[in-house]
N, C-alpha and C positions, 0 to 999 in steps of 0.2 A: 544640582549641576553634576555631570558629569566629569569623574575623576579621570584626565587623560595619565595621571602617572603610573596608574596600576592597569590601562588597556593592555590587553595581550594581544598584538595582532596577529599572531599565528593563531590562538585561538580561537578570534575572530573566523578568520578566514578556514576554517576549518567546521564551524558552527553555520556560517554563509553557506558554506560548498554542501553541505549536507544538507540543510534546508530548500538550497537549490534544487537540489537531486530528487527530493522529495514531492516538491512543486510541479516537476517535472513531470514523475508520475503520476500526480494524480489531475494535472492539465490533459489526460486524455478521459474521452466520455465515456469509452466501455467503462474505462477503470472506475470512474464517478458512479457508473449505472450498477457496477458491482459493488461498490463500496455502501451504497444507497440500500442495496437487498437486505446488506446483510446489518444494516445499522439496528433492528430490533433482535439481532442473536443469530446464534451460528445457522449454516445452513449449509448440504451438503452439497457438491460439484452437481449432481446429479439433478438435485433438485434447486438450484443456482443455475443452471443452464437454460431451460426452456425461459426464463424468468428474463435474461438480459442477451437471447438469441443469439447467441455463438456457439461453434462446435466447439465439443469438448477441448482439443488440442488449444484452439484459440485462447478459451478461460482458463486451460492450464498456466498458459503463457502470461498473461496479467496477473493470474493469483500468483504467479513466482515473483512477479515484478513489486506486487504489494507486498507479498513477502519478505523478501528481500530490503525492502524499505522497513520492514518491521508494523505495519498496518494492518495485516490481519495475521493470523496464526493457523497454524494445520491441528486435525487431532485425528489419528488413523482410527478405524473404527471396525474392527474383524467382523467377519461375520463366518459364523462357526454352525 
Protein backbone atom coordinates (compact mmCIF):
# COMPACT_ATOMS: atom_id res chain seq x y z
CA UNK A 1 0.00 0.00 0.00
CA UNK A 2 0.98 3.22 -0.58
CA UNK A 3 2.47 5.33 2.28
CA UNK A 4 0.53 8.91 1.77
CA UNK A 5 2.67 10.17 4.90
CA UNK A 6 6.02 10.45 3.24
CA UNK A 7 4.35 11.58 -0.52
CA UNK A 8 6.19 14.75 -1.52
CA UNK A 9 3.96 16.54 -3.69
CA UNK A 10 6.33 18.96 -4.91
CA UNK A 11 8.33 16.19 -5.80
CA UNK A 12 5.78 14.55 -7.45
CA UNK A 13 4.79 17.30 -9.53
CA UNK A 14 8.24 18.01 -10.51
CA UNK A 15 9.00 14.25 -11.57
CA UNK A 16 5.28 14.51 -13.58
CA UNK A 17 6.34 17.87 -15.28
CA UNK A 18 9.39 16.30 -16.56
CA UNK A 19 8.21 13.10 -17.73
CA UNK A 20 5.56 15.23 -19.38
CA UNK A 21 8.08 17.29 -21.17
CA UNK A 22 9.68 14.28 -22.28
CA UNK A 23 6.57 12.49 -23.74
CA UNK A 24 6.09 15.40 -25.48
CA UNK A 25 9.19 15.19 -27.34
CA UNK A 26 9.19 12.15 -28.24
CA UNK A 27 5.16 12.20 -29.44
CA UNK A 28 6.55 13.64 -32.57
CA UNK A 29 7.46 11.08 -35.56
CA UNK A 30 10.62 12.62 -36.94
CA UNK A 31 11.88 12.63 -33.51
CA UNK A 32 10.63 8.56 -33.23
CA UNK A 33 12.07 8.11 -36.85
CA UNK A 34 15.47 9.48 -35.48
CA UNK A 35 15.48 8.03 -32.20
CA UNK A 36 14.70 4.59 -34.23
CA UNK A 37 18.24 5.14 -36.54
CA UNK A 38 19.93 5.52 -34.03
CA UNK A 39 18.76 2.63 -31.39
CA UNK A 40 21.68 0.06 -32.70
CA UNK A 41 24.60 2.90 -32.05
CA UNK A 42 25.79 6.28 -32.70
CA UNK A 43 25.49 7.76 -36.10
CA UNK A 44 26.72 10.69 -37.65
CA UNK A 45 24.16 14.02 -38.74
CA UNK A 46 25.45 13.34 -42.04
CA UNK A 47 24.82 10.03 -42.24
CA UNK A 48 21.50 10.30 -40.03
CA UNK A 49 20.10 12.67 -42.66
CA UNK A 50 19.33 10.89 -45.98
CA UNK A 51 18.06 7.93 -43.52
CA UNK A 52 14.88 10.01 -41.79
CA UNK A 53 14.70 12.79 -44.88
CA UNK A 54 15.24 16.08 -43.48
CA UNK A 55 17.43 19.00 -44.14
CA UNK A 56 20.15 19.21 -42.10
CA UNK A 57 18.88 22.45 -40.23
CA UNK A 58 15.71 20.50 -39.64
CA UNK A 59 17.53 17.29 -37.73
CA UNK A 60 19.73 19.85 -36.18
CA UNK A 61 16.65 21.09 -34.58
CA UNK A 62 15.15 17.73 -33.05
CA UNK A 63 18.63 16.32 -32.15
CA UNK A 64 18.67 19.68 -29.83
CA UNK A 65 15.40 18.95 -28.66
CA UNK A 66 16.47 15.24 -27.82
CA UNK A 67 19.21 16.57 -26.51
CA UNK A 68 18.01 18.74 -24.36
CA UNK A 69 15.82 16.04 -22.89
CA UNK A 70 18.84 14.09 -22.32
CA UNK A 71 18.08 11.13 -25.11
CA UNK A 72 20.68 11.12 -27.16
CA UNK A 73 24.34 12.74 -26.67
CA UNK A 74 26.80 14.72 -29.18
CA UNK A 75 30.48 13.60 -29.63
CA UNK A 76 32.45 16.23 -31.88
CA UNK A 77 34.67 14.44 -34.08
CA UNK A 78 37.64 16.60 -35.93
CA UNK A 79 38.66 15.88 -38.74
CA UNK A 80 42.48 16.84 -39.32
Amino acid sequence: MFDLSRFDLSLFEDSAGRAASLLRNLANERRLMILCQLVDGEMSVGALQPRVGLSQSALSQHLALLREEGVVATRREGQS
